[in-house]
N, CA, C and O atoms as a printed pandas DataFrame, in Angstrom:
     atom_number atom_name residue_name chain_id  residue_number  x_coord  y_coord  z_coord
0              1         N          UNK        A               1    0.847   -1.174    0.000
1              2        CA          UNK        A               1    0.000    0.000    0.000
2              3         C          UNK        A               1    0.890    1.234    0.000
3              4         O          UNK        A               1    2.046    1.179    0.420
4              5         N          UNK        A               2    0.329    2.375   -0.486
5              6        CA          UNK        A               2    1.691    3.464   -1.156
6              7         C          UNK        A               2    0.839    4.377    0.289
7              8         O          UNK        A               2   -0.153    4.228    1.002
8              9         N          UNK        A               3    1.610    5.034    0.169
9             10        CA          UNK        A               3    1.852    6.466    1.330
10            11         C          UNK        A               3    0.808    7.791    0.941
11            12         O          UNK        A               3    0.388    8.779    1.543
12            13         N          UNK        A               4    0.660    7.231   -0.364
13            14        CA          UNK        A               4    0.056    8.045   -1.500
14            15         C          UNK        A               4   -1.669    7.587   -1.368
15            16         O          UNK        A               4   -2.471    7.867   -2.259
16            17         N          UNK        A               5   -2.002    6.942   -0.266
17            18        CA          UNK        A               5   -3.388    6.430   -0.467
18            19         C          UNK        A               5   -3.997    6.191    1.144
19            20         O          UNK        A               5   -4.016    5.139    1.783
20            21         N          UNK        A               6   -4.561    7.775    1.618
21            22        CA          UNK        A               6   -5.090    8.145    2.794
22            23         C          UNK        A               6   -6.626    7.850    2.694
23            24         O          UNK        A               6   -7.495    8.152    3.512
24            25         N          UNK        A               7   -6.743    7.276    1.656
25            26        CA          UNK        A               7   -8.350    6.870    1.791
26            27         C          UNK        A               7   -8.524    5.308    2.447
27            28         O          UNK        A               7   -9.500    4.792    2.991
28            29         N          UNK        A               8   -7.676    4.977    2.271
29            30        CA          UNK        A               8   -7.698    3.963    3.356
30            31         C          UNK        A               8   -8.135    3.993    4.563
31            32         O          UNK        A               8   -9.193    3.669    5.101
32            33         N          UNK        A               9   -6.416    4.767    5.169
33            34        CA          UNK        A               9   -6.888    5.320    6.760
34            35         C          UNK        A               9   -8.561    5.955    7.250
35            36         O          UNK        A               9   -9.311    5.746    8.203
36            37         N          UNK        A              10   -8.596    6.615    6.301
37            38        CA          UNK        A              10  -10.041    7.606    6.766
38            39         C          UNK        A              10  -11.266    6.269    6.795
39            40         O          UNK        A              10  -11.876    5.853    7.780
40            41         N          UNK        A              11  -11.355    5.813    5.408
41            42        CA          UNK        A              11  -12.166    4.560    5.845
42            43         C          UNK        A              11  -11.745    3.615    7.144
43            44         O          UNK        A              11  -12.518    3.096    7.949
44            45         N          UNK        A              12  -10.565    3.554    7.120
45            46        CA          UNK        A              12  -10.299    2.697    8.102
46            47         C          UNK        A              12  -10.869    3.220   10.126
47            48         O          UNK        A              12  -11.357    2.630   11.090
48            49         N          UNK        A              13  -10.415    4.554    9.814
49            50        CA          UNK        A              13  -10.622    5.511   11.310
50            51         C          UNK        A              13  -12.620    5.625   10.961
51            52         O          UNK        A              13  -13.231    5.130   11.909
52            53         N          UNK        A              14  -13.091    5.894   10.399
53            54        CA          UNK        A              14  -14.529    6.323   10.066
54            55         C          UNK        A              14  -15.045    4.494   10.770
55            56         O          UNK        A              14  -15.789    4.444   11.750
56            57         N          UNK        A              15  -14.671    3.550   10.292
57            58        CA          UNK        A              15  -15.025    1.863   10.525
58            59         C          UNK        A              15  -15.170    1.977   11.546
59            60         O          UNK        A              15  -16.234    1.689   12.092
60            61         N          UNK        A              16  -13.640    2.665   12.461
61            62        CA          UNK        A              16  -13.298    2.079   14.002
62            63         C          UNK        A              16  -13.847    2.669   15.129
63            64         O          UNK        A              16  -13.934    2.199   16.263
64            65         N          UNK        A              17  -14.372    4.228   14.514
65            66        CA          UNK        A              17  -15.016    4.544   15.349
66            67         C          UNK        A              17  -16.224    4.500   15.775
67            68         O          UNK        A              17  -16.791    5.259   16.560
68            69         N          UNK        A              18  -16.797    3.134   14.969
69            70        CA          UNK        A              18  -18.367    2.783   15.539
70            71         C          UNK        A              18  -19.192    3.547   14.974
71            72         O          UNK        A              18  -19.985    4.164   15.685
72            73         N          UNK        A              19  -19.219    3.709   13.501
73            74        CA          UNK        A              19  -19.941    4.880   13.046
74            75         C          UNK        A              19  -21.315    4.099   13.172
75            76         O          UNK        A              19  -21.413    2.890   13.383
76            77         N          UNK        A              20  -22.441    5.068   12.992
77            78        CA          UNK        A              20  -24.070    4.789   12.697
78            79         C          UNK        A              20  -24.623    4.467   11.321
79            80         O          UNK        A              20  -23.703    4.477   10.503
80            81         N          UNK        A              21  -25.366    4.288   10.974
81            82        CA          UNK        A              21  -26.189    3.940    9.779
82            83         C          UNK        A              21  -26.387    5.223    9.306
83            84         O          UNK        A              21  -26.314    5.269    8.078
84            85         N          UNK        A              22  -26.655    6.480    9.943
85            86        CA          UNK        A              22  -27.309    7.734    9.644
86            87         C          UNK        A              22  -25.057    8.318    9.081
87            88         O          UNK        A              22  -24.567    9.155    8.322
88            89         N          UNK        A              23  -24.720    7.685    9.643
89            90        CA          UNK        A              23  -23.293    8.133    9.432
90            91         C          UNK        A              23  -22.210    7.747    8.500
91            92         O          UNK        A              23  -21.091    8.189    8.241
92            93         N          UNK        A              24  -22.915    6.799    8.104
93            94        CA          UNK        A              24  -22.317    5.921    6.641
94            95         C          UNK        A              24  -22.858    6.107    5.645
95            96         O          UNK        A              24  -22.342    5.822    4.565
96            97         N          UNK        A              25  -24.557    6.868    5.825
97            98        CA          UNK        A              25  -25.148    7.399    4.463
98            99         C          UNK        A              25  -24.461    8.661    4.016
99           100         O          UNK        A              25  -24.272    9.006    2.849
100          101         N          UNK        A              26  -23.969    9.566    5.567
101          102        CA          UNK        A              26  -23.392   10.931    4.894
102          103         C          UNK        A              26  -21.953   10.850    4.497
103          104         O          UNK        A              26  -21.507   11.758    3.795
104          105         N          UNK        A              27  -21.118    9.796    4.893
105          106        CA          UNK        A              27  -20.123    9.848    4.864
106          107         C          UNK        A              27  -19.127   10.136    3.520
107          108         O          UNK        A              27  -19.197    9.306    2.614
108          109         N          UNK        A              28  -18.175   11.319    3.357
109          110        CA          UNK        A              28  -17.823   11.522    1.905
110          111         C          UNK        A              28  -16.240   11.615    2.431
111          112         O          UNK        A              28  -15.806   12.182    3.434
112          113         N          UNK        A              29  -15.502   10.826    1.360
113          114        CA          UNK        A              29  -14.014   10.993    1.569
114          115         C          UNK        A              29  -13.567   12.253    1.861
115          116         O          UNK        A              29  -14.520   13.028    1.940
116          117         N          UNK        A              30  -12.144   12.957    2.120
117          118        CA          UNK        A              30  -12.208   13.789    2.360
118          119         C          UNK        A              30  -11.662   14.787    0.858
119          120         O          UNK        A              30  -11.670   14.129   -0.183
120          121         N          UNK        A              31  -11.363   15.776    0.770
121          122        CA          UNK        A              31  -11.313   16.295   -0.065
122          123         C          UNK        A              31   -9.985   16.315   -0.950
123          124         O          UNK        A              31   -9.941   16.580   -2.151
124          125         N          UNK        A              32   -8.775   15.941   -0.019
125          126        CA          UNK        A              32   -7.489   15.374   -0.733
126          127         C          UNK        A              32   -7.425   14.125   -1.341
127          128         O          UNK        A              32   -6.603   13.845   -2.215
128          129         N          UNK        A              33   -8.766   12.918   -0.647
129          130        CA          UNK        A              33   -8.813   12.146   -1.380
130          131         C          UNK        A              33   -9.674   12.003   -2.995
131          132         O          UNK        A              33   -9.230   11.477   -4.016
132          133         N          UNK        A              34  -11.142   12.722   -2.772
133          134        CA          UNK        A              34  -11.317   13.091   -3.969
134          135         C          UNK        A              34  -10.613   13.691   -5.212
135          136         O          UNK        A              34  -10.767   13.389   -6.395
136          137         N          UNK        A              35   -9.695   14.739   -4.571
137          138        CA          UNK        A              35   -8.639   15.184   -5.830
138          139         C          UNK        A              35   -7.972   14.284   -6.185
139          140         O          UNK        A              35   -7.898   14.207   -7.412
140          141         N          UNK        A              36   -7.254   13.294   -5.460
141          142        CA          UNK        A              36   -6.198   12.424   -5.403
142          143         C          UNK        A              36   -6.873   11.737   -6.499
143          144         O          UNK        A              36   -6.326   11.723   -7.601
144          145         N          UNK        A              37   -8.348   10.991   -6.268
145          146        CA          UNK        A              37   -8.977   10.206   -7.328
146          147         C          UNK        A              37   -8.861   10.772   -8.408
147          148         O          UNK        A              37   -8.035   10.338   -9.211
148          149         N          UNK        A              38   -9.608   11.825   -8.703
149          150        CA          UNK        A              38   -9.824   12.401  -10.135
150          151         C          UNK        A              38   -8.705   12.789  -11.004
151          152         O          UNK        A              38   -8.790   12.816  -12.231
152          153         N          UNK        A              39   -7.040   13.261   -9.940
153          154        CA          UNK        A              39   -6.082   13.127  -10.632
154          155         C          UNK        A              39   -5.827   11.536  -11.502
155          156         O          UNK        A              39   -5.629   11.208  -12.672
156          157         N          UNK        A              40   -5.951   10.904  -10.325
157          158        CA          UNK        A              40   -5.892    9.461  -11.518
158          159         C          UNK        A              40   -6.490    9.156  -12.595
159          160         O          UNK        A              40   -6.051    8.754  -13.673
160          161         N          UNK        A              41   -7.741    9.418  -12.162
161          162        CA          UNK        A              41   -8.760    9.461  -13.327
162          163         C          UNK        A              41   -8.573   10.099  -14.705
163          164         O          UNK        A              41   -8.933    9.705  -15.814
164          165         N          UNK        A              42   -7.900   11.208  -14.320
165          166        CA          UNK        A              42   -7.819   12.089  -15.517
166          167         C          UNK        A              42   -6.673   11.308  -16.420
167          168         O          UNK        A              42   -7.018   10.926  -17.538
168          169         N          UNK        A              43   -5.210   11.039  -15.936
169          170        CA          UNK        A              43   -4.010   10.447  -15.894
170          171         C          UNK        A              43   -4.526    9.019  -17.057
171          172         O          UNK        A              43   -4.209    8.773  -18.221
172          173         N          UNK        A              44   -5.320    8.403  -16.198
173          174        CA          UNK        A              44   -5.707    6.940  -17.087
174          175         C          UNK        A              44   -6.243    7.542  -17.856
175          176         O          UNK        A              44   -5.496    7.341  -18.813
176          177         N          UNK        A              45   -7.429    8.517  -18.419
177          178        CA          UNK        A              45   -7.552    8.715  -19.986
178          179         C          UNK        A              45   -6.794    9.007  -20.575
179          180         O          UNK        A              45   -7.047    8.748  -21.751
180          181         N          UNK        A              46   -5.566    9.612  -20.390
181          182        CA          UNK        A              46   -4.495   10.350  -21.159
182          183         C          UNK        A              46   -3.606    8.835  -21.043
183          184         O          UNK        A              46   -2.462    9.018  -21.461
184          185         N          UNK        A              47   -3.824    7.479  -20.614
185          186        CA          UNK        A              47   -2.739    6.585  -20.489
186          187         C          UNK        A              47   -1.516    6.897  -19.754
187          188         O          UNK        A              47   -0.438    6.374  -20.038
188          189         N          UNK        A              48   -1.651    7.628  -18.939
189          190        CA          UNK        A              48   -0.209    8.204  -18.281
190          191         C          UNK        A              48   -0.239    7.369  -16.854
191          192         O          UNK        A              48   -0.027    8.009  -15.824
192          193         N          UNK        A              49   -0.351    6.764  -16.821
193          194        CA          UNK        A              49   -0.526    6.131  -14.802
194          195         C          UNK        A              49    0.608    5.043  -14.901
195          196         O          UNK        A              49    0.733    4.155  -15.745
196          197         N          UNK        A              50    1.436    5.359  -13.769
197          198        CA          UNK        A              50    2.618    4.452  -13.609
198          199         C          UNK        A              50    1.788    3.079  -13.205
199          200         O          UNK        A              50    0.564    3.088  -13.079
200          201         N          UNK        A              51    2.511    2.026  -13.038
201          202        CA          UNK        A              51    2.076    0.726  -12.534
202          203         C          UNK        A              51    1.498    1.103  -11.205
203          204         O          UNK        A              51    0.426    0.665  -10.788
204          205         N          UNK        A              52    2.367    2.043  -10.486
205          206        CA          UNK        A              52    1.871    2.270   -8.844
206          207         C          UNK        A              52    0.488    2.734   -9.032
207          208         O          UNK        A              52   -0.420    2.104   -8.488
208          209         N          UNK        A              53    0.256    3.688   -9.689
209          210        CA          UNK        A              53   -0.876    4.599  -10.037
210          211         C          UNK        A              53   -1.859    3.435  -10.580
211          212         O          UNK        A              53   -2.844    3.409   -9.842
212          213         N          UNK        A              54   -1.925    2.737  -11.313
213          214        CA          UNK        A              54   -2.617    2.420  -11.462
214          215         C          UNK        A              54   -3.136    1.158  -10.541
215          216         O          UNK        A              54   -4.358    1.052  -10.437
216          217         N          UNK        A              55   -2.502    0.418  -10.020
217          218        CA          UNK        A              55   -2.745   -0.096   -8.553
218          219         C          UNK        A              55   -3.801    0.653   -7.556
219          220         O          UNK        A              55   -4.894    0.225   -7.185
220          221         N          UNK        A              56   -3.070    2.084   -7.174
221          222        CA          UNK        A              56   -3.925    3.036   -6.248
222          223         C          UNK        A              56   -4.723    3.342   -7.071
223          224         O          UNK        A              56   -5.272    3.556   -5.991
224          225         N          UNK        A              57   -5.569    3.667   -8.095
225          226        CA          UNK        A              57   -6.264    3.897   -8.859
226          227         C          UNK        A              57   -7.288    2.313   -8.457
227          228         O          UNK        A              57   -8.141    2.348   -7.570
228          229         N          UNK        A              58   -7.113    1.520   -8.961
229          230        CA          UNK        A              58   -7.895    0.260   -8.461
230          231         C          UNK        A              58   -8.312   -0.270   -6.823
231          232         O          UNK        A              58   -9.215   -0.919   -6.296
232          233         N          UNK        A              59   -7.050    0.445   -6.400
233          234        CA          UNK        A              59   -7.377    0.680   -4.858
234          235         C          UNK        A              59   -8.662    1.112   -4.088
235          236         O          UNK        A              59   -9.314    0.530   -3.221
236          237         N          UNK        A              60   -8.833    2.518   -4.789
237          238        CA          UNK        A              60   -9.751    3.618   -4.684
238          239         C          UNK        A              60  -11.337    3.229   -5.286
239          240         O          UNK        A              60  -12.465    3.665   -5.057
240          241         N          UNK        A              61  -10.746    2.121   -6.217
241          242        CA          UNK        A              61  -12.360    1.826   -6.932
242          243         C          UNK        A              61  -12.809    0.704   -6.454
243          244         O          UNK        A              61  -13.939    0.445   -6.867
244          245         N          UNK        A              62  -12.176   -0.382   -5.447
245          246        CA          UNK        A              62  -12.566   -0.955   -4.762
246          247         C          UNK        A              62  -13.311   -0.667   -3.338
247          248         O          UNK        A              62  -14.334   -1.197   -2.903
248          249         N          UNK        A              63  -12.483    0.339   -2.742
249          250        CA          UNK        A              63  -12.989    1.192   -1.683
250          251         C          UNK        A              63  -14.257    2.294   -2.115
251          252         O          UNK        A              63  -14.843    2.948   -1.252
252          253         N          UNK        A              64  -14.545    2.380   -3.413
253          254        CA          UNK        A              64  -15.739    3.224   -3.765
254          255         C          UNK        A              64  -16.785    1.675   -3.747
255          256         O          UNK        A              64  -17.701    1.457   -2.954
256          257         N          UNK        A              65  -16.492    1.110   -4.433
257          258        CA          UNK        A              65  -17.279   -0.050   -4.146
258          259         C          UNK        A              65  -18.144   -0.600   -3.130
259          260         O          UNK        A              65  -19.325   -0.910   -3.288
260          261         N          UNK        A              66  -17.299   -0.717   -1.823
261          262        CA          UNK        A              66  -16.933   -1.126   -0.322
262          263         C          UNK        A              66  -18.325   -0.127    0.079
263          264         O          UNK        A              66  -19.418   -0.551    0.455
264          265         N          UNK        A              67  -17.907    1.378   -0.133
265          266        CA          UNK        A              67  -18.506    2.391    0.182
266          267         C          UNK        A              67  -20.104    2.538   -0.250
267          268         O          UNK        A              67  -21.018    2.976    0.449
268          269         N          UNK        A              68  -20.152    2.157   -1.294
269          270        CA          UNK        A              68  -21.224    2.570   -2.208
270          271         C          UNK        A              68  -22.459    1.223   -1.363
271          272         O          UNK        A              68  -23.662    1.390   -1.167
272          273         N          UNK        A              69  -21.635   -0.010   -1.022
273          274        CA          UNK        A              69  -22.487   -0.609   -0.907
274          275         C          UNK        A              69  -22.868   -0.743    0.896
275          276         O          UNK        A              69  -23.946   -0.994    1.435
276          277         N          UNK        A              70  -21.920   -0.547    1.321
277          278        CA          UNK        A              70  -22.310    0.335    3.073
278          279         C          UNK        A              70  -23.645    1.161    3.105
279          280         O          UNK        A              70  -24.681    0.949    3.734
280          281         N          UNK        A              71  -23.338    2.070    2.319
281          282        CA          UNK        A              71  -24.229    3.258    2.093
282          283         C          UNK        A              71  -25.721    2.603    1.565
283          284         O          UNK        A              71  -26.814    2.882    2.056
284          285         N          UNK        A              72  -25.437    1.521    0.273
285          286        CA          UNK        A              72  -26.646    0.902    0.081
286          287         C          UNK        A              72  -27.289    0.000    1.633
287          288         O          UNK        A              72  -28.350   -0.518    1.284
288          289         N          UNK        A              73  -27.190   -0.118    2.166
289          290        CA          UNK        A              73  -27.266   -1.281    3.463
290          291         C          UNK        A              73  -27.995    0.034    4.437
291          292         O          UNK        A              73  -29.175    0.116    4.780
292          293         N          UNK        A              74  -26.809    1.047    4.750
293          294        CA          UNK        A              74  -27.461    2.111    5.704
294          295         C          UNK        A              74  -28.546    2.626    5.312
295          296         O          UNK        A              74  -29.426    2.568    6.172
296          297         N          UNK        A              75  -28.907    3.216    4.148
297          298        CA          UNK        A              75  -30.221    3.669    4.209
298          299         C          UNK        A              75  -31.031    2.502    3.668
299          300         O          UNK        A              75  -31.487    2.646    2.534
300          301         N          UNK        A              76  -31.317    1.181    4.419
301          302        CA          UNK        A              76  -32.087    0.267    4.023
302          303         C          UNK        A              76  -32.251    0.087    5.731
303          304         O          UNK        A              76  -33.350   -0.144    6.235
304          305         N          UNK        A              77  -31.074    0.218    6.488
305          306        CA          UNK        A              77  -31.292    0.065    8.217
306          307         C          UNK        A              77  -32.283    1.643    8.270
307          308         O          UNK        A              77  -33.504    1.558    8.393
308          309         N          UNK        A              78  -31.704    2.801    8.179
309          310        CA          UNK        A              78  -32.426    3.858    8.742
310          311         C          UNK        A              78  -33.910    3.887    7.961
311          312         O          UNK        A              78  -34.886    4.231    8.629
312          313         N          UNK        A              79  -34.092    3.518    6.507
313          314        CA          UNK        A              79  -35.679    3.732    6.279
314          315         C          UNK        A              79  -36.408    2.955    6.964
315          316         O          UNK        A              79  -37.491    3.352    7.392
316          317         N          UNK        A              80  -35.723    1.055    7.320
317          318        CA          UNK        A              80  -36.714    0.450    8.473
318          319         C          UNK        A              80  -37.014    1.188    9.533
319          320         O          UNK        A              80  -38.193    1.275    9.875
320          321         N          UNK        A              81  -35.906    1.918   10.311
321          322        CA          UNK        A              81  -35.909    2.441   11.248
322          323         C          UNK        A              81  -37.301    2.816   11.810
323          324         O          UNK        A              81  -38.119    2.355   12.605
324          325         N          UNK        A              82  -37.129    4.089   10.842
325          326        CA          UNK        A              82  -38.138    5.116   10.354
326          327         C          UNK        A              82  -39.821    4.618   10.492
327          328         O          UNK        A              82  -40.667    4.892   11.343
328          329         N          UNK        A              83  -39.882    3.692    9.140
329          330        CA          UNK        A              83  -41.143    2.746    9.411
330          331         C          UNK        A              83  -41.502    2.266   10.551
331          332         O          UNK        A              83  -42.687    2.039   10.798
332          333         N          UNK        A              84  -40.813    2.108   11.158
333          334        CA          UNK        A              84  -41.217    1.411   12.694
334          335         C          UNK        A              84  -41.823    1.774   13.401
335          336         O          UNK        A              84  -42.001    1.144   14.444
C-alpha cells in the first residue's frame, strides 16, 4: 500500500469509530482524497498512470465499491428504522 493512499486510513478511522447507519449514508471521503482520485482518473484517460498509479487507482475503486455498498445497506437500516 503506497503512502500516497489516505483513503484507506479515513475509511479505516470512520469503521473504528463505531460509526451509525445515519453516518455511513453521509459519509464523503475527504477532499485530498477526492482530488487524489480524479487526478488518476484524468491520468488513465491520457494513459499516463505508472504501474503504482494504477494499482492506487484500483485501490480507490474498490474502496468506492466497499462504500457505495455500506451506504446501500445504511439507508435500508435507517428507512426500516423510520417505518417502525
Amino acid at each position: 500500500m503506497s503512502v500516497q493512499i489516505p483513503a484507506y486510513l479515513e475509511l479505516v478511522d470512520f469503521v473504528a469509530a463505531g460509526s451509525t447507519p445515519d453516518e455511513v449514508v453521509n459519509f464523503r471521503p475527504s477532499t485530498e482524497a477526492r482530488e487524489r482520485f480524479a487526478c488518476l482518473v484524468e491520468k488513465e484517460k491520457d494513459s499516463l498512470l505508472t504501474p503504482e498509479e494504477a494499482a492506487e487507482l484500483g485501490h480507490f475503486l474498490e474502496l468506492e465499491h466497499i462504500l457505495r455498498m455500506a451506504k446501500a445497506r445504511a439507508r435500508l437500516i435507517v428507512a426500516n428504522r423510520h417505518q417502525a
